[in-house]
N, C-alpha and C positions, 0 to 999 in steps of 0.2 A: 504494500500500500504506500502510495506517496503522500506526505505527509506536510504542508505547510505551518510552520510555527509562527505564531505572533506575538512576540513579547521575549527576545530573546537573551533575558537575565537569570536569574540565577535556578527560577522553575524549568525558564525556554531550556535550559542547558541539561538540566535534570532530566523533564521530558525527549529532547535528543539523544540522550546516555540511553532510556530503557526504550525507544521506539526502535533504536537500531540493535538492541540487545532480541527485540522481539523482529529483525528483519525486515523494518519497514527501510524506508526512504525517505532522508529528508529534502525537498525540493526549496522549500525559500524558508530562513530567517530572517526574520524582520523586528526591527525595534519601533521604526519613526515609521507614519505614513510616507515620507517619499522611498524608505528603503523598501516597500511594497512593489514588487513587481508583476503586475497584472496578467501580464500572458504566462509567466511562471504561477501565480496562483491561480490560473484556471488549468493549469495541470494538475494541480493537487487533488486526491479523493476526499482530502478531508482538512477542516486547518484548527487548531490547538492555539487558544489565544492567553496570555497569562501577560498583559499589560497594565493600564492604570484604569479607573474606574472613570477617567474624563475621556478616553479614546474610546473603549470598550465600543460603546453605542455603534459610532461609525465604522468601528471596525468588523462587526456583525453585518450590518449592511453593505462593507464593500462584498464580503462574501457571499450575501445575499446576493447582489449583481451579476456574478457569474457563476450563481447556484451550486455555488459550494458550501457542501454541512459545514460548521464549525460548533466545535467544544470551546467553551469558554469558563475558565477556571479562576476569573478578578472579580473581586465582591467591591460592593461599594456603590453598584451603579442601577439597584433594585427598583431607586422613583423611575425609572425609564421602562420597566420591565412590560409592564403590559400595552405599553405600544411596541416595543419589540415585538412581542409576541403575536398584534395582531397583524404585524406587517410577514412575521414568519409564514403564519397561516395563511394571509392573503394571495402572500407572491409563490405559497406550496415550498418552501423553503426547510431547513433543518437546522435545528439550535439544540443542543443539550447545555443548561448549565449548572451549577453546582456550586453553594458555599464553600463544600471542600469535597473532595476528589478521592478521601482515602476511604478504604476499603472499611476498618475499622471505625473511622465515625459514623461512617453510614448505619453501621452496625446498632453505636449509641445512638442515634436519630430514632431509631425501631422502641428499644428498649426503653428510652428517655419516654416516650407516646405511653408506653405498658407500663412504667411505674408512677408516671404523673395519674393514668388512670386508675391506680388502688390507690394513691395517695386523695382520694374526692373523700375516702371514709376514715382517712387520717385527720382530721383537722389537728391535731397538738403541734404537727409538723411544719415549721415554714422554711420555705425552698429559697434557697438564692443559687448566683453561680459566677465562677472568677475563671478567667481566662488568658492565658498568658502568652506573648510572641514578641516574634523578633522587633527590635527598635525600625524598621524600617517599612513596618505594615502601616500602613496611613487610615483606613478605616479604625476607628472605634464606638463603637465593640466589633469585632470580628464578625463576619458574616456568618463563621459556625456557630457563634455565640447565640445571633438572631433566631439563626435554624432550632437552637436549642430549646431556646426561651418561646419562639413559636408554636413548638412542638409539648411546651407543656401548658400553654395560654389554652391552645386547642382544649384540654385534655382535661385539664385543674381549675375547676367549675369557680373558684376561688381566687384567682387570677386571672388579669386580663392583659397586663401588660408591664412594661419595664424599664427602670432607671438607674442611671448609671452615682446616682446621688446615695449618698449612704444613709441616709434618712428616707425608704422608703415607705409609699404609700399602703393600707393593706392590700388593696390590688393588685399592687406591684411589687415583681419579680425584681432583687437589687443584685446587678452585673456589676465586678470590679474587674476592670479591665487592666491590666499592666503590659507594659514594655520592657521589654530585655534583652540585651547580647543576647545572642546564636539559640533563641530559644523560637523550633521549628512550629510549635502553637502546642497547651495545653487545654484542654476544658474538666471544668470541674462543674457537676451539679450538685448541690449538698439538700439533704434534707434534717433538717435539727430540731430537735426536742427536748425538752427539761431532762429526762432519759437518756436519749441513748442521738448518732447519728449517723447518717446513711449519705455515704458516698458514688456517683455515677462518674467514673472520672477518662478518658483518653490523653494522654499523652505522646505526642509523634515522634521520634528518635531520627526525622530525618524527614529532606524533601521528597526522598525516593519513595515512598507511601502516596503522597499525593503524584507523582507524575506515574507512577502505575495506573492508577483509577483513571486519571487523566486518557491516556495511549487507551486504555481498557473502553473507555470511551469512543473514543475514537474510531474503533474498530468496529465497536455498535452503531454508530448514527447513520455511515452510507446508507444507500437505496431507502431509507427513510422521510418524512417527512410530517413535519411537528413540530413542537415543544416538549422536552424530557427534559427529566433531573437523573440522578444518579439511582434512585426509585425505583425506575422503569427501566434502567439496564439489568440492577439488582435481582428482580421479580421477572424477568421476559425468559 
């Protein structure tokens, strides 16, 4: 499969390492819209974007123009999503994206759903959640963090939503977000009581988790056409 990467820093370079450990091709790196080269990326079956949350948009769209799927793996650029999506579906286009890409959050995303739903007959319990990464991630809270906090909003009849203030509301979910040297992203869900407490935690050891799920992606979106998350690869 050939492969166009979008966003060639320190994921792009991750994602290259396992795309060609898995045999693919890579046909364009690109960083800036002018190092885009158009007739090189409408050779590609598929392009893997992992740039900044202000490109992102128009970067789905150049791909949309020459009806190429693209994975997209930059959080940050969610207020734009569903016009993305309706321009996806309009123009019969392919877009998977994902706040994160590894195989093992994905897993927490499941579980987080299942025990936010026994905790509705928990009330002594209240849920927060702290998140941790590298000094050079510009979103905060992290887009897995969202994923998280959505996923128990859904679920925890007692919550509806979430602040990054330490004096939270009883509604809300309180995210402590931190920044750190070489720390590849932690999440932590807690659930605490006068008793006892209950920990949901993932820890990533590395970008190579995320640019597997990423390529793993990738492999699923050709001859497709839609909207997917990491969900609908998982379950297909």
């Amino acid at each position: 499969m050939k492969i166009a990467i979008i966003g060639y820093g320190k994921m792009g370079k991750e994602v290259e390492s396992v795309a060609v450990e898995r045999n693919h091709e890579i046909v364009l790196k690109a960083n800036l819209a002018g190092d885009i080269n158009e007739e090189i990326l409408t050779s590609a079956d598929v392009a893997i974007e992992f740039t900044s949350p202000e490109n992102t948009v128009d970067n789905i769209y150049r791909c949309f123009d020459v009806n190429l799927p693209i994975v997209v793996g930059t959080t940050g650029w969610m207020h734009d999503l569903e016009r993305v999506k309706t321009t996806c579906i309009d123009q019969g286009q392919a877009l998977l994206y994902a706040s994160n890409f590894s195989i093992g959050v994905n897993i927490m995303f499941v579980v987080n759903e299942k025990l936010a739903q026994l905790m509705n007959a928990q009330p002594t319990y209240e849920v927060s959640m702290k998140e941790i990464h590298h000094t050079e991630k510009k979103d905060v809270p992290s887009g897995t963090a969202i994923s998280l906090v959505n996923g128990i909003t859904d679920n925890l009849d007692r919550k509806s939503g979430w602040t990054l203030e330490e004096d939270a509301k009883e509604n809300e979910i309180r995210i402590k977000a931190s920044r750190e040297a070489n720390v590849p992203g932690t999440h932590t869900v807690r659930y605490s009581s006068a008793i006892d407490e209950l920990e949901l935690k993932h820890t990533a050891r590395g970008r190579k988790g995320f640019a597997i799920g990423a390529v793993r992606a990738a492999e699923w979106l050709p001859g497709r056409t839609g909207v997917f998350t990491m969900k609908d690869l998982m379950t297909s």
